[in-house]
SEVOZA-54362 format. One record per residue (C-alpha): residue in one letter; x, y, z. Coordinates in steps of 0.25 Angstrom, whole numbers, plus 5000, padded with zeros to 4 digits. Each point is the difference from the previous one (the first is absolute). Example, Ala and Ser with C-alpha at 12.3 -4.5 7.8 and 13.67 -1.06 7.14 Angstrom:
REM residues 2
a504949825031;s500650144998;
This chain:
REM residues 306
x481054835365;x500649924988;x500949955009;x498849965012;x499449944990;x501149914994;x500349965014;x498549965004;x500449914988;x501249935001;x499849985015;x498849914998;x500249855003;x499749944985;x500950134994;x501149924997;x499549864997;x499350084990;x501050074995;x501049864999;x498949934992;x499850124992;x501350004994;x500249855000;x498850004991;x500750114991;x501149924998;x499349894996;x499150104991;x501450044993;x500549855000;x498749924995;x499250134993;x498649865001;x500249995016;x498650045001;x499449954987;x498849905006;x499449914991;x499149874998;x500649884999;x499149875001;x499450065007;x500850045012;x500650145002;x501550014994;x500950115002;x501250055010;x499150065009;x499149885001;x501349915003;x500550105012;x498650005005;x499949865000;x501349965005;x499950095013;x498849945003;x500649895009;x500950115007;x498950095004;x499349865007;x501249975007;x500250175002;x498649995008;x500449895011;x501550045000;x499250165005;x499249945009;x501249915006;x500950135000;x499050095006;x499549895012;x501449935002;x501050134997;x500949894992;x499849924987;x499749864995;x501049964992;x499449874998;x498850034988;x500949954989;x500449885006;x498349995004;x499850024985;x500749884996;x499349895010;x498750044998;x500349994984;x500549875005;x498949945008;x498950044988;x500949944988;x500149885009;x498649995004;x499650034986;x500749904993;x500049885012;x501550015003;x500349974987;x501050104992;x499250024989;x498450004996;x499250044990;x498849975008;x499650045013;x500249895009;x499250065013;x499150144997;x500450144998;x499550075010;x500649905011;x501550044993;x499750135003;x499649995015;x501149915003;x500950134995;x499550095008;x499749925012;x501649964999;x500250134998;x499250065012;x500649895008;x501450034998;x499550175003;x499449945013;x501349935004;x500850124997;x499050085009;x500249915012;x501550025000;x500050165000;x498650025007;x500149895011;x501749975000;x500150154999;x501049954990;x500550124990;x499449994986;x501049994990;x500849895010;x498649935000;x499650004987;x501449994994;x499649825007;x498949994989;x501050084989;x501149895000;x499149895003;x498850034992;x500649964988;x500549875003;x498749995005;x499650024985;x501049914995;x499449895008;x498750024997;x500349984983;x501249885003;x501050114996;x499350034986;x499150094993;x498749975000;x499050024987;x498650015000;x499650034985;x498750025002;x499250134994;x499250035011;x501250015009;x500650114991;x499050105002;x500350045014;x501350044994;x499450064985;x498850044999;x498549964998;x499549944986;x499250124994;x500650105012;x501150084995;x500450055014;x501249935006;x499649905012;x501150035009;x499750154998;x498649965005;x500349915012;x500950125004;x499050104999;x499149905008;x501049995010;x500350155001;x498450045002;x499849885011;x501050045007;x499750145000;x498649985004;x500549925010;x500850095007;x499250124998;x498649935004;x500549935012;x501050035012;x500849924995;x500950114992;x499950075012;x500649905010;x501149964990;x500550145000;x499850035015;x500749865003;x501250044990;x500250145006;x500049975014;x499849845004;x500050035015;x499050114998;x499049914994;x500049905008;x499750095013;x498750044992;x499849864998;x500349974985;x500749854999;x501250044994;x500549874998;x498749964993;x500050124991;x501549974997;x499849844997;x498850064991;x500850074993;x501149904997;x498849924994;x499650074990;x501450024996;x500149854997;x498650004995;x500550124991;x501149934994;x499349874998;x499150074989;x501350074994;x500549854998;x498749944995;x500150134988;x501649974999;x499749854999;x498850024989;x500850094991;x501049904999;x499149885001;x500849935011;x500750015012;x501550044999;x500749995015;x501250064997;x499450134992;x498650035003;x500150125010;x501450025000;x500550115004;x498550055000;x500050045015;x501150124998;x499150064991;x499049995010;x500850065010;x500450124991;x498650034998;x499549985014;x500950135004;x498950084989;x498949965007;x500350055014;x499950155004;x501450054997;x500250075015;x500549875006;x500249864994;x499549915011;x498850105005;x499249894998;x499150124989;x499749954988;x499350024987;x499049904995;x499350084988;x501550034995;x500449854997;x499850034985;x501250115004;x500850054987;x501249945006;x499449874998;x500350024985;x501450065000;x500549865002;x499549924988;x499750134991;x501750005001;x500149874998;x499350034985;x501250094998;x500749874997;x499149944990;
């Protein structure tokens, strides 16, 4: 019965990312005995825990595009960090008037902001042309966008990093004045709930995974495949334009060379979390576990080293 009843267990899908973040938080329990002191500090919540939180935040936005690009498409967008880096680009640029440096907003806020993600969606929908209607294979697509993308960047910013050192402009990558919650912990939670809602309150999440699981199949029935593919793509760039508006505000600039780097193998490795574990390209996914344990191992190991 013991032995039922540990394998009822151990064979369960979150068992193990459980288990690996369990003992990675020991470790840091035994290394850093504060790892999960929280406290107040002008006031913005201060601690370990707030920092791993915070830091994943960008990761899980890109995680909830890269899934649905996965599930649709059966391959990756290997594209998302080099996505990151040209909308950071277009908003610093739109926000200081070409110049390299402001301290004043030369155009408004909010019209930064859509630049970014329009950028963003529009480089998505340009990868979703070449897999959906090219029938190109995803990685070979989007791998256009990964090498160019930032050059594209560098471009944009005349080779240079681009400052906009204006308050406002940090908040989407802090936190609110009198809000103690992270912003980017927000935005993601916002992006998570939407999304959900999204697929679960429309056919959309339903089409999305017929289409992934047998393309053929659902256009017999009469579901646009390419459509819901070229969708997909879309919101993966519209997804990575927000992590590179957060990226940009934390650091109040737009960095080509560094801002996502790199950023797209972690989406990739968390992707693989999210779909059921039976097959990887079965086109099943998870939406209600993007906040998935495994999210956490990555940056929670990177505490080890501070």
């Amino acid at each position: 019965m013991k032995n039922k009843t540990l394998k009822n267990i151990t064979s369960q899908r979150l068992f193990l990312p459980i288990f690996c973040l369990a003992l990675v938080l020991l470790v840091n329990i035994i290394t850093t005995p504060n790892f999960f002191s929280i406290e107040i500090r002008d006031g913005v919540l201060y601690g370990y825990m707030i920092d791993i939180i915070n830091r994943a935040s960008e990761l899980v936005i890109l995680a909830v595009g890269m899934t649905l690009v996965v599930s649709s498409s059966a391959g990756t967008d290997i594209s998302v960090g080099a996505i990151m880096a040209v909308s950071a680009a277009v908003c610093c640029n739109i926000l200081t008037g070409g110049e390299r440096a402001a301290t004043a907003y030369a155009n408004p806020l909010i019209l930064g902001f859509i630049a970014a993600l329009v950028v963003g969606a529009a480089i998505g929908c340009f990868n979703g042309f070449l897999v959906s209607k090219l029938n190109i294979q995803p990685m070979v697509a989007t791998l256009i966008m990964f090498t160019a993308g930032r050059g594209i960047a560098q471009l944009i910013t005349d080779g240079q990093i681009t400052y906009v050192r204006v308050d406002s402009y940090r908040v989407l990558g802090a936190s609110f004045p009198g809000f103690p919650v992270p912003t980017p912990f927000i935005v993601a939670v916002l992006v998570v709930a939407l999304t959900s809602l999204l697929l679960k309150k429309t056919a959309l999440g339903m089409y999305i995974q017929s289409v992934g699981i047998n393309k053929r199949a659902s256009q017999l029935v009469g579901i646009k495949s390419v459509l819901i593919i070229f969708l997909t793509y879309a919101y993966c760039g519209l997804c990575s334009g927000l992590a590179g508006l957060i990226a940009s505000s934390r650091i109040y600039s737009a960095d080509a060379n560094n801002i996502g780097l790199n950023m797209e193998l972690d989406a990739i490795c968390h992707w693989r979390k999210l779909l059921r574990r039976r097959k990887i390209f079965t086109g099943r996914f998870r939406d209600r576990c993007i906040y998935h344990p495994g999210t956490y191992n990555y940056p929670v190991c990177n505490a080890c080293f501070f």
